[in-house]
PLY file of the C-alpha trace (Angstrom):
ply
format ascii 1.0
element vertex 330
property float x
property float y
property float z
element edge 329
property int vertex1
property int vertex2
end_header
4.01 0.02 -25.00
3.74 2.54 -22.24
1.22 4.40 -20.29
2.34 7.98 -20.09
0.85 10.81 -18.40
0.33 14.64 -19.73
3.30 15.11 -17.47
5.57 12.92 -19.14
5.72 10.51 -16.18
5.72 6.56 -17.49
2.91 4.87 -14.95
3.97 1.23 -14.82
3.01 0.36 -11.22
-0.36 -0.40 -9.94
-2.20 -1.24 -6.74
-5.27 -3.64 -7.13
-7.62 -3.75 -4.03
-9.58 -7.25 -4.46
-11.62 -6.50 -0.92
-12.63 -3.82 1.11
-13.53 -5.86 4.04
-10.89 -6.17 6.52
-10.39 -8.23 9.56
-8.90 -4.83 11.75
-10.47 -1.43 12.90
-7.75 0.91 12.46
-8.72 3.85 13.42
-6.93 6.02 10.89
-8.79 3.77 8.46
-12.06 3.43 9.24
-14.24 6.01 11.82
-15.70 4.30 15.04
-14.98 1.07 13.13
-17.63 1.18 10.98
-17.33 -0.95 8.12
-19.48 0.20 4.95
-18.70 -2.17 2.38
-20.06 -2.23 -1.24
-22.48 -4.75 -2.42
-21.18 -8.16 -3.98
-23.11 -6.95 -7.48
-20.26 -3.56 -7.44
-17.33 -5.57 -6.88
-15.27 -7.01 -9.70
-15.31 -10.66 -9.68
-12.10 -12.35 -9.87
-12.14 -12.85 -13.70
-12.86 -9.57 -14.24
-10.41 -8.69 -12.13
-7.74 -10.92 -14.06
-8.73 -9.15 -17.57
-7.99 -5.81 -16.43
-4.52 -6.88 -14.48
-3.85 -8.37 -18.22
-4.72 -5.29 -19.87
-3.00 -3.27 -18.07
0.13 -5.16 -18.27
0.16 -5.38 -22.22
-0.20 -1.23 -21.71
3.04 -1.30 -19.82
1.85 -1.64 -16.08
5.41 -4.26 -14.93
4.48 -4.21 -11.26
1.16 -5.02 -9.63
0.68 -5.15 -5.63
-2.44 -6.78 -4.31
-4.38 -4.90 -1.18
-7.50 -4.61 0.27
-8.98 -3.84 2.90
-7.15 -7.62 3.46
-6.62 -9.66 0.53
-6.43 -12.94 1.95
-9.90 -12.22 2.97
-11.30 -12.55 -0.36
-11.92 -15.95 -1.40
-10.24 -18.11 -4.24
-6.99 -15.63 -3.93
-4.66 -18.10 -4.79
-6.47 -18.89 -7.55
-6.32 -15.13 -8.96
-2.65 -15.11 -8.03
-1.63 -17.93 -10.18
-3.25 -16.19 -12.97
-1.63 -13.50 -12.65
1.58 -14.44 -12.01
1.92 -16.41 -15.26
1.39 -13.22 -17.30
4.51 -12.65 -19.41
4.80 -8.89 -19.06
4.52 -8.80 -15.54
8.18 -8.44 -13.47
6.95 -8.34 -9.69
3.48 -9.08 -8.03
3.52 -8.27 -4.03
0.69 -8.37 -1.80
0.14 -5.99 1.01
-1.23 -7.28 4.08
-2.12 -6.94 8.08
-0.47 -10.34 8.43
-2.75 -11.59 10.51
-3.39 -14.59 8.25
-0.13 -14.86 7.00
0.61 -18.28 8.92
-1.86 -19.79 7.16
-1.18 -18.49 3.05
2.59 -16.98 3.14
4.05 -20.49 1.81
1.31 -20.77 -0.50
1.12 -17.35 -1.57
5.13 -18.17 -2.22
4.62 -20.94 -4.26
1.37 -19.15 -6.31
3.75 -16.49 -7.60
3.89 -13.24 -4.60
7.84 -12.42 -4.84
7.22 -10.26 -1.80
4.58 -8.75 1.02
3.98 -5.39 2.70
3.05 -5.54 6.32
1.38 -2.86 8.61
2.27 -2.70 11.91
2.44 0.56 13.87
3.25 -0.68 17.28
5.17 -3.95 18.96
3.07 -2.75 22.49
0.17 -5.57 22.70
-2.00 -3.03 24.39
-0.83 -0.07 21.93
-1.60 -2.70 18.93
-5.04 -3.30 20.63
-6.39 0.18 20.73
-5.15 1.37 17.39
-7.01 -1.39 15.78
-10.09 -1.79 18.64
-9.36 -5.31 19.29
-6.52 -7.01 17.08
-3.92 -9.09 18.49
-0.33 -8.20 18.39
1.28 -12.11 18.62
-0.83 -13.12 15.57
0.98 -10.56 13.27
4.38 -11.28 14.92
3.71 -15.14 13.84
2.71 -14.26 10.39
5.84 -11.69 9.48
8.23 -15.00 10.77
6.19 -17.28 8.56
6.70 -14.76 5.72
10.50 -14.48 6.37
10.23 -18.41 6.31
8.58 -18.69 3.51
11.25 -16.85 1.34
8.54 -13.68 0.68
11.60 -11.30 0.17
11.51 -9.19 1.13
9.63 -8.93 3.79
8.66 -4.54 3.96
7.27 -3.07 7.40
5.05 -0.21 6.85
4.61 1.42 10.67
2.06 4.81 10.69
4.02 6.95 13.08
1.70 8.88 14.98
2.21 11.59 18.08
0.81 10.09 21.40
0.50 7.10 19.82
3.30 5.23 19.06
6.05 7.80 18.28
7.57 6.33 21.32
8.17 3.22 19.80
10.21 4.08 16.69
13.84 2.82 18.18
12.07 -0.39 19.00
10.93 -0.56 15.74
13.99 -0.16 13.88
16.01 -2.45 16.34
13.25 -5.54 15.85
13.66 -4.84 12.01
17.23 -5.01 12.24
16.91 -8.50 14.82
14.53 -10.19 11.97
16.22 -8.89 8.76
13.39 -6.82 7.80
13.20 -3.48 5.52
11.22 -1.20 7.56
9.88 2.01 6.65
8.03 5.32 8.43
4.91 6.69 6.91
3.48 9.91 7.25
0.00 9.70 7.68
-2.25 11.19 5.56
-5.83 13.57 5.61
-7.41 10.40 3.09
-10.52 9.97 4.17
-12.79 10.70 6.51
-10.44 8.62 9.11
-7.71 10.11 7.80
-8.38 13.73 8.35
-9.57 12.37 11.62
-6.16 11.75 12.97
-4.21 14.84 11.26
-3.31 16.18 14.95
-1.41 12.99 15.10
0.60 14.02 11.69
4.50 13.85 12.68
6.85 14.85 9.26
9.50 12.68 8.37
12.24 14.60 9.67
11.29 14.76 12.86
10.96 10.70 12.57
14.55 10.60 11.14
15.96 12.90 14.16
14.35 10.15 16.86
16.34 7.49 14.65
19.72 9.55 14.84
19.33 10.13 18.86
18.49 6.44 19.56
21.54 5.34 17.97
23.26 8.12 18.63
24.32 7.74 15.07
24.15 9.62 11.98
21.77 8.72 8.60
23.56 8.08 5.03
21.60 8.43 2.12
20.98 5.13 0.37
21.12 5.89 -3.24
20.56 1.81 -4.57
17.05 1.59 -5.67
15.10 -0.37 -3.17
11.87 -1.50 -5.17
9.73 0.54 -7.01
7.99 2.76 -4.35
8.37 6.51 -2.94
10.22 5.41 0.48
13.60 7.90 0.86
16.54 5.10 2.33
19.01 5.67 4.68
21.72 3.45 6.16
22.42 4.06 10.46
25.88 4.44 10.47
27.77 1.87 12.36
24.93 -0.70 11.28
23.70 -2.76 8.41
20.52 -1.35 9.38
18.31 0.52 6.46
15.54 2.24 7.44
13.18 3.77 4.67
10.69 7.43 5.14
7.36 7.86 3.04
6.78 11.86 3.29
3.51 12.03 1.31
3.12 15.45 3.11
6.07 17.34 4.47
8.16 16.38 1.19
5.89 15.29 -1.56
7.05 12.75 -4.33
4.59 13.70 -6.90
7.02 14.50 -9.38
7.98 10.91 -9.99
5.04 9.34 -8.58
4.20 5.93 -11.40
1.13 4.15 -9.80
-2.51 4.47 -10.03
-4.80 2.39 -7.72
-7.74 -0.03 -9.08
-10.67 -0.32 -6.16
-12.06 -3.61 -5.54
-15.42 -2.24 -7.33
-13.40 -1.32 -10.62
-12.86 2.65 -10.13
-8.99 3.33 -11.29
-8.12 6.17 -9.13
-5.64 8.47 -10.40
-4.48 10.39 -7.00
-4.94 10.07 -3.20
-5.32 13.98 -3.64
-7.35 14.15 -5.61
-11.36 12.45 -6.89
-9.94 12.08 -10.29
-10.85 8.43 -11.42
-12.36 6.30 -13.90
-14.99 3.78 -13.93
-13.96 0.49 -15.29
-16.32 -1.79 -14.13
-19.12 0.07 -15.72
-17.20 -0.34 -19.49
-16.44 -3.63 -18.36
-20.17 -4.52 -17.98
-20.93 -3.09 -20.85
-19.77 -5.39 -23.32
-16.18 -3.90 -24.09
-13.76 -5.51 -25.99
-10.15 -5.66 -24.80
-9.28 -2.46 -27.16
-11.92 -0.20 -25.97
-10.67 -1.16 -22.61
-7.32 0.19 -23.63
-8.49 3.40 -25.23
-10.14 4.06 -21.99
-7.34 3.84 -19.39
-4.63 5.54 -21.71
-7.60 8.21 -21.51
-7.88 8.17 -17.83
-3.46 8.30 -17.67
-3.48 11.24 -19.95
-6.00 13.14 -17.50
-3.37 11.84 -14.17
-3.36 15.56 -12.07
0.29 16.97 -11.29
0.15 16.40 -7.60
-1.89 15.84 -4.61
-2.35 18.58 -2.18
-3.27 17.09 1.15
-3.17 20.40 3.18
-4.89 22.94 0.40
-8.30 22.98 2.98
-10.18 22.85 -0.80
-8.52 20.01 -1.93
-8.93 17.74 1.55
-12.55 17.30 0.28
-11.28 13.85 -1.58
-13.65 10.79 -0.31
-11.39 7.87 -1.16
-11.37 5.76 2.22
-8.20 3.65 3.15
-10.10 0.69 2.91
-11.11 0.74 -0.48
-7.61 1.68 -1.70
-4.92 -0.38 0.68
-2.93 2.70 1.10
0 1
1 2
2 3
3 4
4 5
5 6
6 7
7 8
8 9
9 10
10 11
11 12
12 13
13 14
14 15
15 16
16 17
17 18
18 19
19 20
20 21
21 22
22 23
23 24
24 25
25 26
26 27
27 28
28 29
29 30
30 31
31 32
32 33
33 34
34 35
35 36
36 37
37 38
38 39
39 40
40 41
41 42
42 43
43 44
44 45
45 46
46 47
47 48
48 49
49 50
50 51
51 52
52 53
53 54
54 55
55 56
56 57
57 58
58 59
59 60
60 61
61 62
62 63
63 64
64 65
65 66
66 67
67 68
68 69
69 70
70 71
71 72
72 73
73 74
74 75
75 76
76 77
77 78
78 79
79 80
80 81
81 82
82 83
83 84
84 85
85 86
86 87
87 88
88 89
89 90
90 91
91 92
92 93
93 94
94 95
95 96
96 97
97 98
98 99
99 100
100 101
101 102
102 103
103 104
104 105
105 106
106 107
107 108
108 109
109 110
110 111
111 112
112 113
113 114
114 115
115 116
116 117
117 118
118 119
119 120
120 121
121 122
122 123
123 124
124 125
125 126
126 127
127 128
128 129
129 130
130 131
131 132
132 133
133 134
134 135
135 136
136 137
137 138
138 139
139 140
140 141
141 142
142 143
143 144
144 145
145 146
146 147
147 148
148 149
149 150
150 151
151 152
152 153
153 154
154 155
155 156
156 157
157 158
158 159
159 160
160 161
161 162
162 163
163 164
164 165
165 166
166 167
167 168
168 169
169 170
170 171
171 172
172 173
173 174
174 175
175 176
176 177
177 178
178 179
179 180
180 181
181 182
182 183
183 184
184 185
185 186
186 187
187 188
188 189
189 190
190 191
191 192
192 193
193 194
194 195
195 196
196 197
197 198
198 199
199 200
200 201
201 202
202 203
203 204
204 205
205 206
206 207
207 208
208 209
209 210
210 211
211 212
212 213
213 214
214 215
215 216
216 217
217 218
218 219
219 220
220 221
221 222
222 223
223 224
224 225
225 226
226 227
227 228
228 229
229 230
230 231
231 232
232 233
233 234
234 235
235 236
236 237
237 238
238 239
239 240
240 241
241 242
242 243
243 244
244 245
245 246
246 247
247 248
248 249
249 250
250 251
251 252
252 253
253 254
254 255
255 256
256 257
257 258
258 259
259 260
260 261
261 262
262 263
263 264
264 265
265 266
266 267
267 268
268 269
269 270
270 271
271 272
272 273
273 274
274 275
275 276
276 277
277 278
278 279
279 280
280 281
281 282
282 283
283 284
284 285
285 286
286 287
287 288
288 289
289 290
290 291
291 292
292 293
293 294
294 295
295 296
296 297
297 298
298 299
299 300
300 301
301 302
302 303
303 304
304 305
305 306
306 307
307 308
308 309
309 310
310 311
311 312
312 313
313 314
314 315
315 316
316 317
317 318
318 319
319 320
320 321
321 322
322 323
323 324
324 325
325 326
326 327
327 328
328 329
C-alpha cells in the first residue's frame, strides 16, 4: 500500500512531534521566548500516538522521525520508542533533538530502536550559542553529540540555521568540527514559519551564497554527491581534496517541492500537509471520536489526496501560515 498525492508524489516519510515544550528559546522559534503550549487534554497521549504511527505505516509511511519542541522532554519516550520500533513495516525511526539531554538517553535511545538523531546547533561560539537561544549552554550539546557518536546513533546529522550577523561567520568552523568528529553536517535556509520565523527573514542567507563561503575557506571546489544520503531534501556535495560532505536545505532560494514525501503529525494530532501552507487535518478529533482503524485510514488517504503542489514562503499572501516551529520540529 501507498499514500499518494493528487500530484503523483508517494508520501512515505513522516515527522511526529510528541511535545511542544522545549528546554531552549530560539529565537527563530519562539518570539521573546514565550512558550504557549497546548493543554495536556489536546495532546495525544502516547497510545494514541502509537495507533496512528501504526496506521500510518500499514498505509505505506517506511520512515518516521520523532521531534518536538524536544522529545526527550516528554515522559515515558522510551517506552513509545520500543513500540514503535518493533512495527514490521517500519525501515528507519530517527529522533531530532537539541542534544542537550543526549548524555543521559543516546545509549538508551540506541538500544530502544532510534537508528539515528538530528541535532541543531547553529553556532560552536558559547556566547553566540547563548543569545540565539536566551540562555542555553553550548558544552552541554557538545557532550551530548559525542555521546551520540558513542553510542553508535549513525549517523549522527548537524542541522546549523545559517543566519547573516549571526553566525554566518562561523560556517568554516562548522564544517571543519564536522569533519574532526565524523559528522554529516548540513546548512539550512531559514524559513518565514511562524510568527518567529518571519521575524528573522532579514537574517535569510540562500544556499549559494552558503556554498561560496565553503569553496573560499577551503579554497576548494564543491562536487555534487549524487549517492542518496537518507531520505530528506539536503543537496550533497563533497570539498574536493577532503572526505568532507557537507549537505544544503534551500527551502527558499531553490525549492524541493517537487519531490517533497513527508507530512508532519503535531503533538496535539493535526497532520499538517505543508510548511506553506494551513492545509491540515485533525486526527485527534476522529481519534476521540470512536474511530476504528479503517475510518482512520479513509481519513488520511483523504487528507494526502488534498497535499498542495508547493509552499510559497515569499508570495506576501501565502506567509499568513500560523504553524510555529515548536509545534512541528522543523
Amino acid at each position: 500500500m501507498a499514500l499518494i498525492d493528487s500530484f503523483g508524489r508517494t508520501i512515505h516519510y513522516l515527522r511526529v512531534s510528541i511535545t511542544d515544550r522545549c528546554n531552549l528559546n530560539c529565537d527563530y522559534c519562539r518570539i521573546d521566548g514565550n512558550e504557549i503550549l497546548p493543554n495536556n487534554d489536546k495532546l495525544l497521549t502516547l497510545e494514541e500516538i502509537g495507533r496512528l504511527i501504526r496506521i500510518f505505516t500499514e498505509l505505506g509511511i517506511e520512515r518516521i522521525r520523532l521531534t518536538g519542541g524536544e522529545p526527550l522532554l516528554r515522559k515515558n519516550i522510551l517506552t513509545l520508542i520500543k513500540e514503535i520500533g518493533s512495527l514490521p513495516h517500519l525501515q528507519e525511526l530517527s529522533l531530532s533533538t537539541n542534544a542537550l539531554l543526549l548524555k543521559r538517553y543516546a545509549h538508551d535511545l540506541k538500544k530502544a530502536g532510534v537508528s539515528r538523531v538530528n541535532i541543531s546547533l547553529d553556532t560552536l561560539n558559547p556566547k553566540t550559542f547563548n543569545t540565539i537561544t536566551r540562555g542555553g549552554k553550548l558544552q552541554k550539546v557538545l557532550d551530548g553529540i559525542s555521546t551520540a557518536v558513542e553510542a553508535g546513533l549513525h549517523p549522527v546529522k548537524i542541522n546549523m540555521v545559517v543566519m547573516k550577523g549571526v553566525n554566518d561567520n562561523e560556517v568554516g568552523d562548522m564544517v571543519e568540527y564536522a569533519r574532526t568528529h565524523g559528522l554529516i553536517l548540513r546548512f539550512i535556509e531559514t524559513m518565514p514559519v511562524g510568527d518567529a520565523g518571519k521575524q528573522v527573514s532579514a537574517r535569510y542567507i540562500p544556499a549559494e551564497e552558503i556554498l561560496t563561503m565553503i569553496k573560499e575557506r577551503f579554497a576548494a571546489e564543491l562536487i555534487p554527491v549524487h549517492q542518496k544520503i537518507g531520505s530528506g531534501p539536503a543537496r550533497y556535495y563533497q570539498i574536493v581534496g577532503t572526505k568532507a560532505n557537507i549537505g544544503v536545505i534551500s527551502a527558499r532560494s531553490r525549492h524541493f517541492c517537487d519531490t517533497c514525501n513527508r507530512m508532519r503529525l503535531t503533538s496535539t494530532g493535526q497532520l499538517v500537509l505543508c510548511l506553506g501552507h494551513e492545509d491540515r487535518k485533525d486526527l485527534r478529533t476522529t481519534i476521540r471520536e470512536g474511530a476504528t482503524d479503517v475510518q482512520l485510514k479513509e481519513q488520511i488517504q483523504e487528507a494526502v489526496y488534498l497535499k498542495p503542489e508547493s509552499h510559497q514562503f515569499d508570495n506576501k499572501d501565502i506567509l499568513g501560515a500560523t504553524h510555529q516551529m515548536t509545534a512541528l520540529g522543523g
